[in-house]
Biotite code that builds the C-alpha atoms (Angstrom):
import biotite.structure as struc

atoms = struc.array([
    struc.Atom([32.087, -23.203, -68.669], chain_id="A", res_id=1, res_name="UNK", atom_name="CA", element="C"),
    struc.Atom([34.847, -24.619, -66.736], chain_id="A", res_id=2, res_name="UNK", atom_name="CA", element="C"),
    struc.Atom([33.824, -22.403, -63.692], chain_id="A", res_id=3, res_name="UNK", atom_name="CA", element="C"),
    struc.Atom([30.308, -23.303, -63.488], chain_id="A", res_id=4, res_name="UNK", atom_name="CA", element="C"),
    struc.Atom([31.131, -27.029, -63.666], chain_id="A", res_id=5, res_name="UNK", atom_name="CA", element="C"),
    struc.Atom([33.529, -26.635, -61.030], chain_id="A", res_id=6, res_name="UNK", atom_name="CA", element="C"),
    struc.Atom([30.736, -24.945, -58.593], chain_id="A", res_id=7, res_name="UNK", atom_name="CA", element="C"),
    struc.Atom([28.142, -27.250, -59.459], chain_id="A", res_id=8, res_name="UNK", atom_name="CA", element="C"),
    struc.Atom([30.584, -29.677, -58.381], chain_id="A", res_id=9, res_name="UNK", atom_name="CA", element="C"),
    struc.Atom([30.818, -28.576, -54.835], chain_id="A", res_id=10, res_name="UNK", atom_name="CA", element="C"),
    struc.Atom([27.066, -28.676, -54.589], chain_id="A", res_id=11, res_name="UNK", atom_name="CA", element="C"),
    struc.Atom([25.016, -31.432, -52.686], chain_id="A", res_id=12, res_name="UNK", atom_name="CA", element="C"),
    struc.Atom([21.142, -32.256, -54.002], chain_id="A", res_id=13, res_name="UNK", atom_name="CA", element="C"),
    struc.Atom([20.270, -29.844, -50.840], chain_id="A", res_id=14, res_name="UNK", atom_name="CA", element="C"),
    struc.Atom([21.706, -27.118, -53.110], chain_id="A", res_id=15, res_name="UNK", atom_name="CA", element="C"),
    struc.Atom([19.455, -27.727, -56.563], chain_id="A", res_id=16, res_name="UNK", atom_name="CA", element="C"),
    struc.Atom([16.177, -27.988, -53.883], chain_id="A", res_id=17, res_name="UNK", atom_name="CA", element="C"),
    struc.Atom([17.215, -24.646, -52.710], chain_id="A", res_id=18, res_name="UNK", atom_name="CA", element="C"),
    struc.Atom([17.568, -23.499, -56.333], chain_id="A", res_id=19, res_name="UNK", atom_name="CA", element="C"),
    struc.Atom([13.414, -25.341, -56.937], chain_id="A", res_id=20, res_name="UNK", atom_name="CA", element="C"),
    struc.Atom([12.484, -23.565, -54.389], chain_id="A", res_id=21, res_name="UNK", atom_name="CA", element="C"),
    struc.Atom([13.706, -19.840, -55.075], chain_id="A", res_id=22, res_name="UNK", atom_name="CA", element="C"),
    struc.Atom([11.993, -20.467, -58.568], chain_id="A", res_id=23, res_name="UNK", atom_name="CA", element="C"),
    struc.Atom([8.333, -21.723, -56.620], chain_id="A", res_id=24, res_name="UNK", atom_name="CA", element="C"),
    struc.Atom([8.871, -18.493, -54.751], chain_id="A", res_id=25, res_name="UNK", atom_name="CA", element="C"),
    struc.Atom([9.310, -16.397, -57.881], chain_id="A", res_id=26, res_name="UNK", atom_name="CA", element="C"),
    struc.Atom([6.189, -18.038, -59.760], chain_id="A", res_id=27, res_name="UNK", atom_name="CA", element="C"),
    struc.Atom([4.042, -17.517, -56.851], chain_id="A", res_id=28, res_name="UNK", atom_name="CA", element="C"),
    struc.Atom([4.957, -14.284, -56.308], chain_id="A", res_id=29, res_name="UNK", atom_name="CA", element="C"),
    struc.Atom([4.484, -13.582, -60.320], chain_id="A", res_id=30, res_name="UNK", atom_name="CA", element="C"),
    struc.Atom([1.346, -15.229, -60.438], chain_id="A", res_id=31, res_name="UNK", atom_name="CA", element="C"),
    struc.Atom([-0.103, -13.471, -57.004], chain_id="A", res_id=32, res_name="UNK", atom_name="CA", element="C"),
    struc.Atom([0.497, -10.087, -58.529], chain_id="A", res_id=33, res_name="UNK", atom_name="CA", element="C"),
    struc.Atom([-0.691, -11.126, -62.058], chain_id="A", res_id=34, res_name="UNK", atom_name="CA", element="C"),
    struc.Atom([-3.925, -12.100, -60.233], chain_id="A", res_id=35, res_name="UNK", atom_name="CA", element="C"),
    struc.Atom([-4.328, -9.058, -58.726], chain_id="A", res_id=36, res_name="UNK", atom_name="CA", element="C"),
    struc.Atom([-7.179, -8.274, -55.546], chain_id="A", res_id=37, res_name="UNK", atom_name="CA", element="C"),
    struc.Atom([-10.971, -8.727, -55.902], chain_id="A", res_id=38, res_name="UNK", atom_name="CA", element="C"),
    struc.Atom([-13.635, -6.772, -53.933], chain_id="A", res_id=39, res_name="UNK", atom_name="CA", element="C"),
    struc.Atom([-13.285, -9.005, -50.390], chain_id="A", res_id=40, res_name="UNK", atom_name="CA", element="C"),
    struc.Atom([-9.056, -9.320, -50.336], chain_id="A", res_id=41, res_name="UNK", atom_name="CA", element="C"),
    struc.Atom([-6.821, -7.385, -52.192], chain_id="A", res_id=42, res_name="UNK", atom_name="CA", element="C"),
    struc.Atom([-3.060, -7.357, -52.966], chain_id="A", res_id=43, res_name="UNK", atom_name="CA", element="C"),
    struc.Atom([-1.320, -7.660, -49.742], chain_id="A", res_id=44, res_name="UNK", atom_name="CA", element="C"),
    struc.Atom([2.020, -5.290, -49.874], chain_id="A", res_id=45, res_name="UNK", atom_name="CA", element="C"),
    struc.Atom([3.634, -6.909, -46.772], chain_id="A", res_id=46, res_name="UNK", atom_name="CA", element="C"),
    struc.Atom([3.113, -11.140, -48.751], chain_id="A", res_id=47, res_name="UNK", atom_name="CA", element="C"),
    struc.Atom([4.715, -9.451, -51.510], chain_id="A", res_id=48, res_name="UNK", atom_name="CA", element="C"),
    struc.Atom([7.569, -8.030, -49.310], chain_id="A", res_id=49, res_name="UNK", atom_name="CA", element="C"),
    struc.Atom([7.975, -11.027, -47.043], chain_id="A", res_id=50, res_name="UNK", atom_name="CA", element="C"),
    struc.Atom([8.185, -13.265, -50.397], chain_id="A", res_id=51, res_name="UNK", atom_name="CA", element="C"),
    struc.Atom([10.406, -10.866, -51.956], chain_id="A", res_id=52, res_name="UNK", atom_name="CA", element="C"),
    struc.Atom([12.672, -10.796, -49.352], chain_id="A", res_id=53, res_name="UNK", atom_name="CA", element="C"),
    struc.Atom([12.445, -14.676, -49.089], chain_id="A", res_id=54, res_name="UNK", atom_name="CA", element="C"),
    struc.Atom([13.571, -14.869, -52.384], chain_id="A", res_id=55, res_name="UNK", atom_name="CA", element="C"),
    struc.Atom([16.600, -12.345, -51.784], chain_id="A", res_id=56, res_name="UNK", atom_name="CA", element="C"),
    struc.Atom([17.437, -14.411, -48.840], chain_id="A", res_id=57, res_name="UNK", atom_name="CA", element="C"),
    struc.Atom([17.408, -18.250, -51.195], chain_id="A", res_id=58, res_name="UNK", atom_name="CA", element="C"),
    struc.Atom([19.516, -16.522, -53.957], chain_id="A", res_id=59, res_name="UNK", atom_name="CA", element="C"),
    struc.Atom([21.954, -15.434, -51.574], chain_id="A", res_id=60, res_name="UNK", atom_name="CA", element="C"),
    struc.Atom([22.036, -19.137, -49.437], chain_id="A", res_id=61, res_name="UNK", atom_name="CA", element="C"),
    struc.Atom([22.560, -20.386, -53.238], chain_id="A", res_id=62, res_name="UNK", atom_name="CA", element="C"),
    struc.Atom([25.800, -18.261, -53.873], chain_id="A", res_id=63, res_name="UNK", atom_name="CA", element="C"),
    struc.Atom([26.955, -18.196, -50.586], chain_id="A", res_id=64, res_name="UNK", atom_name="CA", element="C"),
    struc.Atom([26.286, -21.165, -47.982], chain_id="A", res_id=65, res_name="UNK", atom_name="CA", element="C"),
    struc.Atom([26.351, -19.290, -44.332], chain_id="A", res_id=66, res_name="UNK", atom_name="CA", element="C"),
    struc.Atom([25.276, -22.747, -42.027], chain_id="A", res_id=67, res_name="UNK", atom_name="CA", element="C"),
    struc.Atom([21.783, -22.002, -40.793], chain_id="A", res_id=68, res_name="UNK", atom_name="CA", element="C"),
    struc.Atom([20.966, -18.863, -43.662], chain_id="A", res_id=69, res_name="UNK", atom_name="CA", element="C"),
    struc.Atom([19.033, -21.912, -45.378], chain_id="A", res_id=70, res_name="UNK", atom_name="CA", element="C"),
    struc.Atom([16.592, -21.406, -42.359], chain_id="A", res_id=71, res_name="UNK", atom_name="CA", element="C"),
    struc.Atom([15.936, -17.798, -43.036], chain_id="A", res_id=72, res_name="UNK", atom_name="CA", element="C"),
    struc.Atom([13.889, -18.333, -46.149], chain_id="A", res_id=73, res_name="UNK", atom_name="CA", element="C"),
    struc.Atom([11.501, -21.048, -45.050], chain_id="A", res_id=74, res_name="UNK", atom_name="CA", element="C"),
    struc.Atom([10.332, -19.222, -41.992], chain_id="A", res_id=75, res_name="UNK", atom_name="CA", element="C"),
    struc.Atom([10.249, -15.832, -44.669], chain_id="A", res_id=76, res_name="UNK", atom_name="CA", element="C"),
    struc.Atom([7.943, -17.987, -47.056], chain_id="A", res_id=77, res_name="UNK", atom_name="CA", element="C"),
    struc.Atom([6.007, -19.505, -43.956], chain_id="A", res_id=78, res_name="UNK", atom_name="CA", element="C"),
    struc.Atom([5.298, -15.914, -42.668], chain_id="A", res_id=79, res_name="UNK", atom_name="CA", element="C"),
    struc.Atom([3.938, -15.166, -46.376], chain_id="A", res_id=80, res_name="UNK", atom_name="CA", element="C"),
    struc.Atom([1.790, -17.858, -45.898], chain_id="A", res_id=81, res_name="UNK", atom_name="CA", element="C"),
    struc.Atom([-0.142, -16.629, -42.981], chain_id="A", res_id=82, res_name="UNK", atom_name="CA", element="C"),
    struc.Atom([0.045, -13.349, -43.974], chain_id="A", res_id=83, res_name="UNK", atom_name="CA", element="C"),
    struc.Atom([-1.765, -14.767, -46.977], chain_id="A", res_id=84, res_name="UNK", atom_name="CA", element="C"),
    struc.Atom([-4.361, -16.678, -45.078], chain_id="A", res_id=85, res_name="UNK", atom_name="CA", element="C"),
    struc.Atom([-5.179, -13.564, -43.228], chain_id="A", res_id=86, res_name="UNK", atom_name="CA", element="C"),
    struc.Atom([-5.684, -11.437, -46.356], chain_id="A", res_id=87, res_name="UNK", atom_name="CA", element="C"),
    struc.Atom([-7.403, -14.249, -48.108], chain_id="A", res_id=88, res_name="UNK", atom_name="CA", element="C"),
    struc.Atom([-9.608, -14.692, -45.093], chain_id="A", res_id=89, res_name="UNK", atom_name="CA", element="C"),
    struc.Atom([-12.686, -12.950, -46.185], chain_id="A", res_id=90, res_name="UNK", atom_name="CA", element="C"),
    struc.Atom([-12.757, -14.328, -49.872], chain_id="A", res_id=91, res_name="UNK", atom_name="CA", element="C"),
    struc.Atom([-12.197, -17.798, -48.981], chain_id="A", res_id=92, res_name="UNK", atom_name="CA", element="C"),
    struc.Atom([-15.402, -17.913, -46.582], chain_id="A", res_id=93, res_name="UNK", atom_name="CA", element="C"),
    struc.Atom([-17.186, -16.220, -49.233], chain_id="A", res_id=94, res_name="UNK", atom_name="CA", element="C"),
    struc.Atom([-16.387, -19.062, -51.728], chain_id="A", res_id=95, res_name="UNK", atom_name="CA", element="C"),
    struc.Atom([-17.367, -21.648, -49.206], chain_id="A", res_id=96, res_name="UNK", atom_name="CA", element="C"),
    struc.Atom([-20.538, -20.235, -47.921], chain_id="A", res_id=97, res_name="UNK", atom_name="CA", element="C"),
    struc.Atom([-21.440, -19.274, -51.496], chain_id="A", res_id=98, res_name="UNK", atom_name="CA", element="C"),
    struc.Atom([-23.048, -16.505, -50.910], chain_id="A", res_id=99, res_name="UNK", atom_name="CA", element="C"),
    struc.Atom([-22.394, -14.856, -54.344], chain_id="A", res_id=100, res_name="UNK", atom_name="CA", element="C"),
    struc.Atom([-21.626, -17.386, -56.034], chain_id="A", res_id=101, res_name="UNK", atom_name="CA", element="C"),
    struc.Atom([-17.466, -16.657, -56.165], chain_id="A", res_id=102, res_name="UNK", atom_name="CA", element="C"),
    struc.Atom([-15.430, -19.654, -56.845], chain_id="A", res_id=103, res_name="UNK", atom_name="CA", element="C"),
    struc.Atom([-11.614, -20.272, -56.781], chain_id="A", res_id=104, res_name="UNK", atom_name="CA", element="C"),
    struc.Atom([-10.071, -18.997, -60.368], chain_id="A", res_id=105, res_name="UNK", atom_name="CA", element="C"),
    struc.Atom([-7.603, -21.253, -61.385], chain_id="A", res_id=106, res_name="UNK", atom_name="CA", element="C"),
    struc.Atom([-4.721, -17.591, -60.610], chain_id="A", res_id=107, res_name="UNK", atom_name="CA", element="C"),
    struc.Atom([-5.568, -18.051, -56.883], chain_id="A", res_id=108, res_name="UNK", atom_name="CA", element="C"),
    struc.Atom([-5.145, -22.280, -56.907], chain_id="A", res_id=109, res_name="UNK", atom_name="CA", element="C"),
    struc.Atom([-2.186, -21.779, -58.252], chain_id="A", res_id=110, res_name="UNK", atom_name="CA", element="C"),
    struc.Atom([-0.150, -19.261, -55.894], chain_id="A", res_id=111, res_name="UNK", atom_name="CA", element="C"),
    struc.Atom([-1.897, -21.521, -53.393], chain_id="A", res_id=112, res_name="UNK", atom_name="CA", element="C"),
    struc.Atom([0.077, -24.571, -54.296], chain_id="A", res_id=113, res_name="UNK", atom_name="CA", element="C"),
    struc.Atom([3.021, -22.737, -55.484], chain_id="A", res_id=114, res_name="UNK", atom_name="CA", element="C"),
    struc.Atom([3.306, -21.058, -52.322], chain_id="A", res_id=115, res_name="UNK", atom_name="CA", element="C"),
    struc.Atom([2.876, -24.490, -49.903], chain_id="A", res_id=116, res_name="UNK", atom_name="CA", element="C"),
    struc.Atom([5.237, -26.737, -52.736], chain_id="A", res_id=117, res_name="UNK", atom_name="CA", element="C"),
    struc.Atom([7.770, -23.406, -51.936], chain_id="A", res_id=118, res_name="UNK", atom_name="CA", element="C"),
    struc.Atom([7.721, -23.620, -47.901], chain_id="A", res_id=119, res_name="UNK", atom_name="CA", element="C"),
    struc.Atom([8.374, -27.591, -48.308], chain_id="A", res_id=120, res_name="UNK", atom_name="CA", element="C"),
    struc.Atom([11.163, -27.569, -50.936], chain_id="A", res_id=121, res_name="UNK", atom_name="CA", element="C"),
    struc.Atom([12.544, -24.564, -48.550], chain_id="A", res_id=122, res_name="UNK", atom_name="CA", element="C"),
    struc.Atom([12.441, -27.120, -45.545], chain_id="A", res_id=123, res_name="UNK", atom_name="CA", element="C"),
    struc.Atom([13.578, -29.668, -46.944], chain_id="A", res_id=124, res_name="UNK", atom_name="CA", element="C"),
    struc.Atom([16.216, -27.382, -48.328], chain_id="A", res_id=125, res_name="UNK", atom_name="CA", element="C"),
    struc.Atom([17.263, -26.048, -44.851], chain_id="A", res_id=126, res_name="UNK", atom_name="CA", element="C"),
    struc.Atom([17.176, -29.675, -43.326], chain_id="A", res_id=127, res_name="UNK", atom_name="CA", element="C"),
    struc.Atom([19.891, -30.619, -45.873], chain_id="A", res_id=128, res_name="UNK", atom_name="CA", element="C"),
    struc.Atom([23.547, -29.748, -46.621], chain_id="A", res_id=129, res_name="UNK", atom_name="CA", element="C"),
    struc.Atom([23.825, -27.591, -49.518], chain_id="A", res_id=130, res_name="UNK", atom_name="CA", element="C"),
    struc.Atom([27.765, -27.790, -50.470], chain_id="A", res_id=131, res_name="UNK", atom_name="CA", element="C"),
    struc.Atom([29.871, -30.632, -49.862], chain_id="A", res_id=132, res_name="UNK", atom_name="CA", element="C"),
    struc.Atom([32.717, -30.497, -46.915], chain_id="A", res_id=133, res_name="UNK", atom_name="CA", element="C"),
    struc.Atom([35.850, -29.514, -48.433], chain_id="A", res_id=134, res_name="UNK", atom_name="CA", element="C"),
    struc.Atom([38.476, -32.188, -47.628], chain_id="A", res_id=135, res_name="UNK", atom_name="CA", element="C"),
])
């Protein structure tokens, strides 16, 4: 007990946004694949890789602080996101032209939000320091 109090000590509030963010990034990517595809975009391997490995890439800034390594999983989550918008392409026009009558289900509004409330907290996360300067 007296070890994790003493490294939750040496963390700044950069450190627990970090931490809200791997979590976003581990909802959306449970809640993408619970979803699953419909007839005009299905399951996009390379989102779920590219969120995967954004997630790898958080847990590791969270044990280890390496300077700029908060970076790496914003611009991992922000590549998900257009990767997302390019698979998601086809069904979203479909919704808003209405052609068939498809509507958002409530699965794809949230990995939606997840995923943008994810790229912020991971920005906001890099912008910040995550451990306090040892004296």
């Amino acid at each position: 007990m007296e070890a994790i109090k003493n490294f939750l000590s040496t963390k700044k509030i950069g450190w627990y946004i970090s931490a809200s963010s791997a979590l976003l990034a581990i909802i959306t990517l449970i809640v993408y694949c619970a979803r699953g595809g419909n007839v005009y975009s299905g399951i996009s391997g390379l989102a779920i890789a590219m969120l995967v490995v954004g997630i790898v890439t958080n847990l590791a800034v969270l044990v280890k602080d390496f300077g700029v390594g908060a970076f790496v999983p914003f611009v991992f989550y922000a590549v998900t996101l257009g990767v997302l918008a390019n698979t998601e392409m086809l069904f979203l026009s479909n919704v808003l032209t209405n052609i068939d009558g498809n509507s958002l289900d409530a699965a794809w509004i949230t990995f939606a939000v997840t995923l943008v409330l994810t790229i912020g907290t991971a920005l906001a996360a890099c912008i910040m320091n995550l451990e306090k300067k040892k004296a």
